[in-house]
C-alpha positions as CSV (number, residue, x, y, z in Angstrom):
1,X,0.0,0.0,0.0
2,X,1.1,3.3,-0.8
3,X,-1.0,5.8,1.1
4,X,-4.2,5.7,2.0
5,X,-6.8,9.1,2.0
6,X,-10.0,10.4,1.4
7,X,-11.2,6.5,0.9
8,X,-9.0,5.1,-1.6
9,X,-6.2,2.8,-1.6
10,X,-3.5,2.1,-3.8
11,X,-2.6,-1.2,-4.4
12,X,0.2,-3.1,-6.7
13,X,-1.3,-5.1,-9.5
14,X,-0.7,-8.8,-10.2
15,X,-2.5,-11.3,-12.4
16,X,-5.2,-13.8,-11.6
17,X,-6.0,-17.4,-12.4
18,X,-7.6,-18.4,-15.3
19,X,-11.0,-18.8,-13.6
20,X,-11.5,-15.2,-13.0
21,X,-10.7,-14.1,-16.1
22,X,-13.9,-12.4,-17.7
23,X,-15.2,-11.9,-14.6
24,X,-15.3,-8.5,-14.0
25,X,-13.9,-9.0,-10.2
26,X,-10.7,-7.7,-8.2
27,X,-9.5,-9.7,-5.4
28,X,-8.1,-8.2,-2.5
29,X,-6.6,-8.5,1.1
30,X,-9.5,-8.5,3.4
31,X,-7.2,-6.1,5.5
32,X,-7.8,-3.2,2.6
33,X,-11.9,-4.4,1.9
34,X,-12.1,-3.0,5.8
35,X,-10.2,-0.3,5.3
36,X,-12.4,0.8,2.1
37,X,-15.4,-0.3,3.5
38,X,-16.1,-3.2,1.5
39,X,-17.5,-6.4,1.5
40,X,-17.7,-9.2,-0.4
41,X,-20.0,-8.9,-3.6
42,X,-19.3,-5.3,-3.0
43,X,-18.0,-2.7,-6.2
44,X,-15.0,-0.7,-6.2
45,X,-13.6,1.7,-9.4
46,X,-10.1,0.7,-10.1
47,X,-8.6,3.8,-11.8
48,X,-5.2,3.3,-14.1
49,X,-3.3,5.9,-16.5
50,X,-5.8,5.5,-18.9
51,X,-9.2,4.9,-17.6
52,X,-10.9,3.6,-15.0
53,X,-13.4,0.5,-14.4
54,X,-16.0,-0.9,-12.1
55,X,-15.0,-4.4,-10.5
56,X,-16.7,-6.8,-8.1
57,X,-15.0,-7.6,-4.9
58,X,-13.5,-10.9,-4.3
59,X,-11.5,-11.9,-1.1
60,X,-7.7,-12.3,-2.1
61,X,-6.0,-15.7,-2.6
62,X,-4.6,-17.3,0.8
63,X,-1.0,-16.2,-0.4
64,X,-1.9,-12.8,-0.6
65,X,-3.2,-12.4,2.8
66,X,-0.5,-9.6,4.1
67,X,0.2,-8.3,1.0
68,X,-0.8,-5.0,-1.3
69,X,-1.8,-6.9,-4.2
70,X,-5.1,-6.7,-6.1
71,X,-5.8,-9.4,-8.6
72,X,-7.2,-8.2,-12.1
73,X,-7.5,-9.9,-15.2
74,X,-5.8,-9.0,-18.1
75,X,-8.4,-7.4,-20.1
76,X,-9.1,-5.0,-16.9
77,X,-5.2,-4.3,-17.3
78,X,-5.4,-3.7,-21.3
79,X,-8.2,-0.9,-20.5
80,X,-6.4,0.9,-17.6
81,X,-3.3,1.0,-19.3
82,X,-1.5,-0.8,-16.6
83,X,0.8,-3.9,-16.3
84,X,1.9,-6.2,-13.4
85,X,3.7,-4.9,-11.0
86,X,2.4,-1.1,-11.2
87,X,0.0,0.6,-8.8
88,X,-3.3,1.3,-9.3
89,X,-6.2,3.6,-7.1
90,X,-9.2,1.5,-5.6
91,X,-12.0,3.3,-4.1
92,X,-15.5,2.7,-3.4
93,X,-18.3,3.5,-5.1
94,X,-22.5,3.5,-4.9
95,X,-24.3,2.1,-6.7
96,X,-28.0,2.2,-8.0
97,X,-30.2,-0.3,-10.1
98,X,-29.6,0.5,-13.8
99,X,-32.7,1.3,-16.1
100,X,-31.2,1.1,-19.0
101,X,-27.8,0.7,-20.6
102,X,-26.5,1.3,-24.1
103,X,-23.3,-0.6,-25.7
104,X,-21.5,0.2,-28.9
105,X,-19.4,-2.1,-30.5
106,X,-15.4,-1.0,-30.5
107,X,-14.2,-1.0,-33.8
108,X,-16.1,-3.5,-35.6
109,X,-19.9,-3.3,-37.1
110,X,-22.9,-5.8,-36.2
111,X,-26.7,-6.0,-36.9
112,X,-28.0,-6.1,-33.4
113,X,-31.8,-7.5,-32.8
114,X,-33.6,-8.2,-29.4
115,X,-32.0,-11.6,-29.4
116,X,-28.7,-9.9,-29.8
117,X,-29.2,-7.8,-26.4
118,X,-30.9,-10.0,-24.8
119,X,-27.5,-12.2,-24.6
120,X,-25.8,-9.2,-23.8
121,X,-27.6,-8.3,-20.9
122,X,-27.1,-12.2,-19.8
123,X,-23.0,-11.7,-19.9
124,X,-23.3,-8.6,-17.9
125,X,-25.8,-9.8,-15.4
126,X,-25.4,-8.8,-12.1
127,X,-22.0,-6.6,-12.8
128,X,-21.7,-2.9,-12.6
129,X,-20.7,-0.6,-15.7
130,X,-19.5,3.1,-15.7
131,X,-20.3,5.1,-18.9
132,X,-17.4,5.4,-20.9
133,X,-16.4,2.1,-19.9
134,X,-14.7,-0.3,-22.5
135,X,-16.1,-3.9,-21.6
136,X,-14.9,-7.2,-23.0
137,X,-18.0,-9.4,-24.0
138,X,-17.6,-13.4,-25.4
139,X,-19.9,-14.0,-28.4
140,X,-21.3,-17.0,-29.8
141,X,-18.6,-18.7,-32.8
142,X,-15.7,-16.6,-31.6
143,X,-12.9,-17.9,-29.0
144,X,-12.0,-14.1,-28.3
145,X,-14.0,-11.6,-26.1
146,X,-15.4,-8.6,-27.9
147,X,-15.1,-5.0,-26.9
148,X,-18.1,-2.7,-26.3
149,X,-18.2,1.1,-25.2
150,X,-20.7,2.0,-22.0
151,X,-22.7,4.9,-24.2
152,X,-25.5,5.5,-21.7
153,X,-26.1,4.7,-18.5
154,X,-29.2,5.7,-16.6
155,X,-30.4,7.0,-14.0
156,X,-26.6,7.6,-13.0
157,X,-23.1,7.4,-14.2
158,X,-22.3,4.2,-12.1
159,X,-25.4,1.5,-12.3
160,X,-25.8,-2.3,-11.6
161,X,-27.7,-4.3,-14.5
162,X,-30.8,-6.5,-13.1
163,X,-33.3,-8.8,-15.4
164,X,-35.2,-5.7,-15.5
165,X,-32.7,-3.3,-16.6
166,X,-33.1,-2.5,-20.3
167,X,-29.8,-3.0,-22.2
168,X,-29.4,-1.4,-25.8
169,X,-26.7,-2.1,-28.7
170,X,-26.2,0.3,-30.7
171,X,-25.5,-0.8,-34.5
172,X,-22.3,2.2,-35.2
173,X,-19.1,0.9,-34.0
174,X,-16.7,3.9,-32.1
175,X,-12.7,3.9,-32.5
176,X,-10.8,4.2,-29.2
177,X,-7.4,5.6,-30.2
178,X,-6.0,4.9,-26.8
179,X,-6.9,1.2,-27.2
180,X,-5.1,0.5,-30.2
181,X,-2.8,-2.7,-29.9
182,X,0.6,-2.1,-30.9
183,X,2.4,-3.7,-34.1
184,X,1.9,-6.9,-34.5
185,X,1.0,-8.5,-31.5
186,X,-2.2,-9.9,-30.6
187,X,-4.2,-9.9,-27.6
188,X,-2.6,-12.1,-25.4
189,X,-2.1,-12.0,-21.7
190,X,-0.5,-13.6,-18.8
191,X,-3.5,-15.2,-17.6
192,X,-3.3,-16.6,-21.3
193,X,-0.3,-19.1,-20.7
194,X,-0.7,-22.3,-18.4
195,X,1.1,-22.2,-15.5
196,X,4.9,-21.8,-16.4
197,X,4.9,-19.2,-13.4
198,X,8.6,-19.6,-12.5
199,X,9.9,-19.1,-16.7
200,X,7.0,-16.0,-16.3
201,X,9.1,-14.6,-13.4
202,X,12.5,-15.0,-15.0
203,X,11.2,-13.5,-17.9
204,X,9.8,-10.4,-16.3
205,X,13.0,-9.8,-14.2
206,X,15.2,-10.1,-17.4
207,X,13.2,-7.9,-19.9
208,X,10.5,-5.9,-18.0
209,X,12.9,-4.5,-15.3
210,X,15.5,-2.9,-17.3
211,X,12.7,-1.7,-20.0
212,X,10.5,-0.2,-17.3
213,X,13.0,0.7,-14.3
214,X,16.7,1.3,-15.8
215,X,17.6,3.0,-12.6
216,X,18.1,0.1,-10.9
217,X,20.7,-1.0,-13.0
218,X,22.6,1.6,-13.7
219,X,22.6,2.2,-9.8
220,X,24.3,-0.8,-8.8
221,X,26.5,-0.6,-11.9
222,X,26.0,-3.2,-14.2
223,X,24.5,-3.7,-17.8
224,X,21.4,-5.6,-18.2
225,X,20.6,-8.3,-20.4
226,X,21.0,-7.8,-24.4
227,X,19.1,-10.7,-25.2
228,X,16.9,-14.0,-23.7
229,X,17.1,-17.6,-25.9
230,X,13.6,-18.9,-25.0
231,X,14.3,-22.7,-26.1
232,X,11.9,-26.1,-25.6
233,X,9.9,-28.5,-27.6
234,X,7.6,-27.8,-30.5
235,X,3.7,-26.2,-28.8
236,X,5.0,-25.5,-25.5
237,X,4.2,-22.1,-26.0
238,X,7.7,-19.7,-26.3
239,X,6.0,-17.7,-29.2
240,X,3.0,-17.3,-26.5
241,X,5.2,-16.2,-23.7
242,X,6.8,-13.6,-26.2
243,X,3.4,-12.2,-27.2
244,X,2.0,-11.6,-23.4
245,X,5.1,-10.2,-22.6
246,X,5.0,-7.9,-25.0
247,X,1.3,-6.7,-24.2
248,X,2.2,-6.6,-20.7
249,X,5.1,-4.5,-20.7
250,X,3.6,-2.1,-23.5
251,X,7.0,-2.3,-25.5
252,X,7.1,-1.6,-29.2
253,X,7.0,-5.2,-30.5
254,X,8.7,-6.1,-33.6
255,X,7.9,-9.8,-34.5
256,X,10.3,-11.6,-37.0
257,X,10.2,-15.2,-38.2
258,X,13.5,-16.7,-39.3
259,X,13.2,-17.7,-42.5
260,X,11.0,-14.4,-43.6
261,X,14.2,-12.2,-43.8
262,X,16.4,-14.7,-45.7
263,X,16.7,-13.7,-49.2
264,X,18.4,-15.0,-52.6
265,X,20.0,-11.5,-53.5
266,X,23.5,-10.8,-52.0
267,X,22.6,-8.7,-48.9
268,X,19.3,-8.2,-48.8
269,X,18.9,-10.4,-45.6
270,X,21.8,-8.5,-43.7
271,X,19.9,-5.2,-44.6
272,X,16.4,-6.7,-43.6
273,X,18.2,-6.8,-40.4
274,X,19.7,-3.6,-40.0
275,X,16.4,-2.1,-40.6
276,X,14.6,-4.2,-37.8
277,X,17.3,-3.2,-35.3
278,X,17.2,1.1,-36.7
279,X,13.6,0.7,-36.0
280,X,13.8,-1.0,-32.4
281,X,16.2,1.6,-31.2
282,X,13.8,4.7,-32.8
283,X,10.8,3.1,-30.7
284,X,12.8,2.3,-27.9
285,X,11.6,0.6,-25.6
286,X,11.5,-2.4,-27.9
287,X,11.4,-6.1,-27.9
288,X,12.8,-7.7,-30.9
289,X,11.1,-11.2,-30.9
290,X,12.9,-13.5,-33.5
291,X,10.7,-16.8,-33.8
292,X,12.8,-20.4,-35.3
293,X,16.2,-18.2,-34.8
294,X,18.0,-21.7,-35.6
295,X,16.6,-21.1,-39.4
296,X,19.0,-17.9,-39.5
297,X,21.9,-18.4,-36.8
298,X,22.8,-22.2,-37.5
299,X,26.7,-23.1,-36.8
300,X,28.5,-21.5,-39.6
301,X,30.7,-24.4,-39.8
302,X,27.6,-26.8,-40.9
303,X,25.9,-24.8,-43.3
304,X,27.5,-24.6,-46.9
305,X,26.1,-21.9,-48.2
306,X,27.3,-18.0,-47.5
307,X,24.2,-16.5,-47.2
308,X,23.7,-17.9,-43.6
309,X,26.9,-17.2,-42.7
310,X,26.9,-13.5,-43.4
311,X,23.7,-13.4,-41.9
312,X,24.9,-14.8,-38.6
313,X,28.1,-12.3,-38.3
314,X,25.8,-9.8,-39.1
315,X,23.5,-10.3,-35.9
316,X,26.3,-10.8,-33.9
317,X,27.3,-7.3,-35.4
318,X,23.9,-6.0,-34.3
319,X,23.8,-7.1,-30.7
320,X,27.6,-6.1,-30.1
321,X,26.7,-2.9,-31.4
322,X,23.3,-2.3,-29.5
323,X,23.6,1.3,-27.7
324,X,20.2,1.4,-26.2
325,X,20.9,-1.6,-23.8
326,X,18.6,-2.5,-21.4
327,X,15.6,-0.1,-23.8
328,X,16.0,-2.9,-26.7
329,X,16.1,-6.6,-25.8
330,X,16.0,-9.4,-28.3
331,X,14.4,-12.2,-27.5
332,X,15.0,-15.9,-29.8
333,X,13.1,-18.7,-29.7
334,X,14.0,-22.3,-31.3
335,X,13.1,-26.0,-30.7
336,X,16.6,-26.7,-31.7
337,X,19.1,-24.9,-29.6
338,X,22.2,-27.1,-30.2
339,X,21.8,-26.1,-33.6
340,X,22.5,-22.2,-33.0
341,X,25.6,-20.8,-33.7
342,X,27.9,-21.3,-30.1
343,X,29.2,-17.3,-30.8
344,X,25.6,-15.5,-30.4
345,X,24.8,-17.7,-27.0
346,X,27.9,-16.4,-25.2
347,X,27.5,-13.6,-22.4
348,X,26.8,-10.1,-24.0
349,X,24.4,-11.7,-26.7
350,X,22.1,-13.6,-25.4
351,X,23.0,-13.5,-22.0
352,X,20.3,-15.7,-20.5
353,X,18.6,-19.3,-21.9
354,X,15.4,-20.0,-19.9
355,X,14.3,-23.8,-20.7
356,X,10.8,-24.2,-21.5
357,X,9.9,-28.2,-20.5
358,X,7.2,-29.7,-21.9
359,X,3.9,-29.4,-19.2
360,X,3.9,-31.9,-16.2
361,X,0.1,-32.7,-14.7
362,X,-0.4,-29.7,-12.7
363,X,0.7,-28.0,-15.7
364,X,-1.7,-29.5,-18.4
365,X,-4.4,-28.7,-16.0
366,X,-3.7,-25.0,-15.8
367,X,-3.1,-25.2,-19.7
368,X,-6.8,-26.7,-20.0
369,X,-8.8,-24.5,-17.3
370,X,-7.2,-21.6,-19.7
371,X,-8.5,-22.9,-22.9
372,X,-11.9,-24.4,-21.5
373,X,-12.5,-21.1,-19.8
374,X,-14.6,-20.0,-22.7
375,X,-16.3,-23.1,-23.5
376,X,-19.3,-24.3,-22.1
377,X,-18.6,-27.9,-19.9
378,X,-20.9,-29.9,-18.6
379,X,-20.7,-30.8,-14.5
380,X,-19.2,-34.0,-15.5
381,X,-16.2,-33.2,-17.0
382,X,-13.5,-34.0,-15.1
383,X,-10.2,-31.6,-15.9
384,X,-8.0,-33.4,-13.3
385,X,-9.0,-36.6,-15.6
386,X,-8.3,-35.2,-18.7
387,X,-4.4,-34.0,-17.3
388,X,-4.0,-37.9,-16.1
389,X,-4.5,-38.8,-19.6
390,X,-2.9,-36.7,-21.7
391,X,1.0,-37.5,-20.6
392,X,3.2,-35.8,-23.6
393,X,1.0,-33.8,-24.7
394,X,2.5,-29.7,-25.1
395,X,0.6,-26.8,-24.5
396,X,-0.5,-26.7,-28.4
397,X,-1.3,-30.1,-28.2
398,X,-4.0,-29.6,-25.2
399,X,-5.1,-27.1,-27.3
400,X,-6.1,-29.0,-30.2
401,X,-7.4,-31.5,-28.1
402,X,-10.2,-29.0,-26.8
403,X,-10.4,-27.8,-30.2
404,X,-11.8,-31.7,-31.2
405,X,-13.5,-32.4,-28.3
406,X,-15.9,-29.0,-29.0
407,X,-16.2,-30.2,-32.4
408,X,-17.1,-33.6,-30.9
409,X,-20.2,-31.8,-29.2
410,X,-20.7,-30.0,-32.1
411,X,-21.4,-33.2,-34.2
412,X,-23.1,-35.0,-31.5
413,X,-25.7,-31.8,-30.8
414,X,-26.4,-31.3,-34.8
415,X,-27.6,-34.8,-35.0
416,X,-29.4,-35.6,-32.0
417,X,-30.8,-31.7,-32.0
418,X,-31.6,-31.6,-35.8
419,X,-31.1,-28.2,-36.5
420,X,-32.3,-26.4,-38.9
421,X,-28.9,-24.8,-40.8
422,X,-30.7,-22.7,-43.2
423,X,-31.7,-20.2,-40.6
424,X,-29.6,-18.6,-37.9
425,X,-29.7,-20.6,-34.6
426,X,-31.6,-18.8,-31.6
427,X,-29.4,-18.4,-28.2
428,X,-31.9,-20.8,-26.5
429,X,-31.1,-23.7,-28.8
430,X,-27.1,-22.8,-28.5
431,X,-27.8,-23.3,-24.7
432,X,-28.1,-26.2,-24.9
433,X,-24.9,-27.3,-26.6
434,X,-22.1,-28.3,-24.0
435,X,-18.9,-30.3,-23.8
436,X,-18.9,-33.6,-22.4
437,X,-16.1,-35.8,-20.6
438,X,-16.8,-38.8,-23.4
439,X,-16.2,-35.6,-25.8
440,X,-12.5,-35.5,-24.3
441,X,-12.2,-39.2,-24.3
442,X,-13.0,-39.2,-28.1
443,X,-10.9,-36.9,-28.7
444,X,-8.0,-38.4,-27.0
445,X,-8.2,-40.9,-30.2
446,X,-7.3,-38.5,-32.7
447,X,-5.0,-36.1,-31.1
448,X,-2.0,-37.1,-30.0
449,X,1.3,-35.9,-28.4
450,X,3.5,-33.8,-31.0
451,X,6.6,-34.9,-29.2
452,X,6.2,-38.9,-29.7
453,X,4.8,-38.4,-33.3
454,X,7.6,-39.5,-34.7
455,X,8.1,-42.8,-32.8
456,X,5.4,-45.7,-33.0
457,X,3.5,-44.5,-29.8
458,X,0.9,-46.7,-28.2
459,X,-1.4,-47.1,-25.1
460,X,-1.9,-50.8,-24.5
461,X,-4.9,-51.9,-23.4
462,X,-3.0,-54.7,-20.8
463,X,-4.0,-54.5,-17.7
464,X,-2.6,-56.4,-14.7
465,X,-5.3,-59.1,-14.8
466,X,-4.2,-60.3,-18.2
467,X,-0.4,-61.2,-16.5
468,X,-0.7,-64.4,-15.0
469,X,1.4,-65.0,-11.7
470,X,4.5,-62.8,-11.1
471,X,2.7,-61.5,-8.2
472,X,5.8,-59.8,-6.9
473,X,7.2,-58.6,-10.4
474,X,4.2,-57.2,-10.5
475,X,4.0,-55.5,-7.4
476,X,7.6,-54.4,-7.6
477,X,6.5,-52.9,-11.5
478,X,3.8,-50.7,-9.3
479,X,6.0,-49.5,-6.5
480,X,9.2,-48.5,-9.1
481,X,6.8,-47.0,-12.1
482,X,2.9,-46.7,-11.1
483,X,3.2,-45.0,-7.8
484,X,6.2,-42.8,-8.8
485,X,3.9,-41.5,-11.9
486,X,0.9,-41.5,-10.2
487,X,1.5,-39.8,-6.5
488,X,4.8,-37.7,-8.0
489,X,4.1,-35.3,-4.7
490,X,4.3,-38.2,-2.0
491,X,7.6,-39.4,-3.3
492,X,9.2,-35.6,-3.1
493,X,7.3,-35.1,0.4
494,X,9.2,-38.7,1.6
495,X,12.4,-37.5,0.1
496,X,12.7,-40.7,-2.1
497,X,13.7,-40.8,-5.4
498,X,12.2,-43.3,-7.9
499,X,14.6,-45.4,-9.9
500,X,15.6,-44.2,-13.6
501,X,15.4,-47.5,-15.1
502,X,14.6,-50.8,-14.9
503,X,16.0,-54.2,-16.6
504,X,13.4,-56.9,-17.0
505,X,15.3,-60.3,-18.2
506,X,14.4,-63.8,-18.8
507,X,13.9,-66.0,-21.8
508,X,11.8,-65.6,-24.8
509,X,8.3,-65.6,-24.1
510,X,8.2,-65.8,-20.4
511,X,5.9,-62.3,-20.3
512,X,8.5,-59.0,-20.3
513,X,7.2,-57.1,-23.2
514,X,3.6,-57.8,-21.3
515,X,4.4,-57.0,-18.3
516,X,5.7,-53.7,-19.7
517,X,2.8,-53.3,-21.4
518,X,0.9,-53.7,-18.3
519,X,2.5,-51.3,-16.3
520,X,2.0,-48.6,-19.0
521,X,-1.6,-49.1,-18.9
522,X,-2.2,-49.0,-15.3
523,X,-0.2,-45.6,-15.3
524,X,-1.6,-44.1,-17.7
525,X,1.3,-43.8,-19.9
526,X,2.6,-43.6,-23.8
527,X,3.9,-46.8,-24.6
528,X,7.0,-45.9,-27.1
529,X,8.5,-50.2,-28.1
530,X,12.0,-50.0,-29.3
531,X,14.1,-53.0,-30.6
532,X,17.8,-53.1,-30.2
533,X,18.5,-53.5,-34.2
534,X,16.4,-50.7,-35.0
535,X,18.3,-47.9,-33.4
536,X,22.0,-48.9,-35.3
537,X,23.6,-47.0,-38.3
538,X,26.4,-47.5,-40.5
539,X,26.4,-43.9,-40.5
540,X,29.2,-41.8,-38.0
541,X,27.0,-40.5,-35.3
542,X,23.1,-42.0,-36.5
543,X,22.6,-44.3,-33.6
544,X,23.6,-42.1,-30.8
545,X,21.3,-39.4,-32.7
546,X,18.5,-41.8,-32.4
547,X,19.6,-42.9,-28.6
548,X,18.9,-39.1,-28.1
549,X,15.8,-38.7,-29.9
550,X,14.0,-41.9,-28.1
């Protein structure tokens, strides 16, 4: 807290979880809700550099009991021009039943009808509005939120919407100039990316620090960081964490994809660069994001032709020469890292490489409450479930997944619904359509994990019951691979550490390749059957390549 008068508080923003995203609501300590007054259920105006809005109270989560955080969602962040970490003003504020309420659409054109604002006034039910207001609304066939302007509000500035507040949409979009996103980057937030909160910290100390507080450095004397190599696995979402970082910090944002600035003519792809780095250090602060860097910095000693070459001593050139360090940083990202040329990863380059691993369970449960958050479930759906299941699977991965498993509801409500496809479909009838668990489960069929595609990946459908005797192989199979992968957070509260391998041996057909089979299916694992023969190569260096890919 910063100081405290005339009934407002100022408090440091921080992001929320994916469930409360949409919401309209600001968590805070219960110690500041006394302080202002407030209750839960209650309304509060959160006030940034740009505008303000009208949030419901929500208690804070149990870690930030004692702290001077509010919780807002990114959208809330986008229209009060704030990012995490800076402070904001909460105060409360009265409010009175609204008797009607009129929207405009930001920046795009629709045909609204009484349907229309009738699911409107649904999304807004029971949440307060300010006029002037910019409000993010989801609509039917679209996986982002729309924005809409408050217009009118009546009988007072501030009001609450009821069943029997009349809510208008007006059919002539506005233009907000102080919304506009920057260059490039879509709308993506924080609350956006799955889990990942320790690579999210990292990040932010690296890049947002020096953009937004350069004092800090230059006070205890040293330089900070040039550039970050974001590096993991195809889909697990280091274009993503680029993109939010970006819209948080509100840097310029110059996106580049490798192989867009190569070029055939002698030159033209040093130049491409030159221009990319003049125009970063115009707009500074800036964030260069260069996407597949391994596509123009691969080891000059592997590559035979000059163009890459000159390209790669020409970003080394760049970097070396940067003079607005710390106010441009350049951030790489590649699923191949070893391939990258060993000059641009040394200190004063890319100074930092932050690992991006591919999700564990907690994770791929974060990863699907953010892209279900949207999507209509029914009760039964079981998320926990779902992150058993899907062991391998990236962030992009889980994504697809819910993709098919909507479409799976979509096919199952068009032909036990009949609909009419002729006309449009009324909101009561789309109601009705919801995601199922057996959705998931069918969709488990067809998607599978990127990372094992190109290995013969199986789940067996052996289970212990089909392995007759070997009671205490069996048993010892559960304790060394099925607990360890099924209660990961009793082994690390015990202190023990499961073993890395195990040799099964015995003669031809007594049961090992069953047994293994077994022991994958009762964990819920990929099954991934390798034969010794398979793996060797007359060629220098094939089989330990393959040795590494398994």
């Amino acid at each position: 807290m910063r100081a405290i008068e005339g009934g407002q508080v100022e408090l440091r923003v921080e992001s929320v979880s994916p469930r409360d995203v949409g919401r309209k609501v600001a968590r805070m300590p219960r110690k500041y809700m006394e302080l202002l007054g407030v209750s839960y259920g209650d309304f509060v105006e959160v006030e940034g550099p740009r505008s303000s809005a009208v949030l419901q109270v929500r208690p804070a989560y149990p870690e930030d009991e004692g702290t001077n955080v509010i919780r807002i969602d990114g959208y809330t962040r986008e229209i009060l021009g704030v990012a995490i970490g800076d402070y904001v003003t909460v105060r409360k504020v009265k409010i009175v039943k609204g008797t009607r309420v009129v929207l405009a659409p930001v920046d795009f054109r629709i045909e609204p009808n009484e349907a229309f604002a009738n699911y409107i006034k649904e999304r807004l039910l029971n949440k307060a509005v300010k006029k002037g207001e910019v409000v993010f609304i989801s609509l039917p066939y679209y996986a982002e939120p729309f924005r809409f302007v408050v217009k009118i509000a009546e009988p007072t500035q501030i009001v609450y919407i009821e069943y029997d507040t009349r809510v208008d949409v007006s059919p002539e979009p506005v233009s907000i100039e102080a919304l506009e996103r920057l260059k490039g980057v879509p709308r993506v937030t924080w609350e956006d990316i799955g889990d990942l909160e320790e690579v999210k910290e990292r990040i932010r100390e690296m890049i947002e620090l020096p953009l937004k507080h350069p004092e800090f450095f230059k006070h205890l004397g040293i330089e900070p960081p040039k550039g970050v190599l974001v590096y993991g696995p195809p889909g697990v979402g280091k274009t993503l964490l680029a993109k939010a970082l970006a819209n948080e910090i509100g840097a310029y944002f110059i996106a580049i994809n490798g192989p867009e600035i190569m070029s055939k003519y002698y030159g033209e792809s040093e130049a491409r660069l030159r221009e990319i780095f003049e125009e970063a250090q115009k707009n500074a602060p800036a964030v260069i994001f260069i996407d597949e860097l391994d596509a123009i910095a691969p080891k000059r000693e592997e590559v035979v032709g000059e163009v890459e070459k000159r390209v790669v001593a020409q970003l080394l050139t760049l970097m070396d020469g940067l003079k607005e360090r710390g106010r441009v940083i350049v951030i790489g990202a590649t699923n191949r890292i070893e391939a990258i040329d060993p000059a641009l990863r040394r200190p004063g380059r890319f100074d930092r490489e932050i690992e991006i691993p591919p999700p564990d369970k907690h994770a791929r449960k974060a990863i699907l409450e953010v892209h279900t958050r949207n999507i209509p479930l029914e009760e039964n759906v079981n998320l926990d479930a779902i992150a058993e299941l899907t062991h391998g699977f990236t962030g992009a991965d889980i994504a697809a997944l819910v993709k098919e498993a909507a479409m799976n509801a979509l096919r199952r409500f068009l032909k036990a619904e009949k609909v009419d496809l002729s006309k449009p479909v009324p909101p009561e009838v789309l109601e009705k359509l919801k995601v199922t668990q057996q959705d998931f489960l069918d969709a488990l069929k067809v998607v599978h994990p990127t990372l094992m595609r190109e290995v013969l990946v199986e789940v067996p459908e052996v289970r212990w019951d089909d392995v007759g005797g070997l009671e205490e192989i069996k048993q010892a199979l559960r304790e060394a691979v099925e607990w360890p992968l099924k209660y990961p957070e009793v082994f690390e509260k015990m202190g023990i550490k499961p073993p890395r391998g195990i040799l099964l041996y015995g003669p031809p057909g007594c049961g090992k390749t069953l047994l293994a089979k077994a022991v994958a299916t009762e964990a819920n694992a990929n099954f991934i059957a390798i034969k010794g023969p398979e793996i060797l190569s007359k060629w220098v260096g094939e089989s330990e390549k393959a040795v590494r890919e398994i």
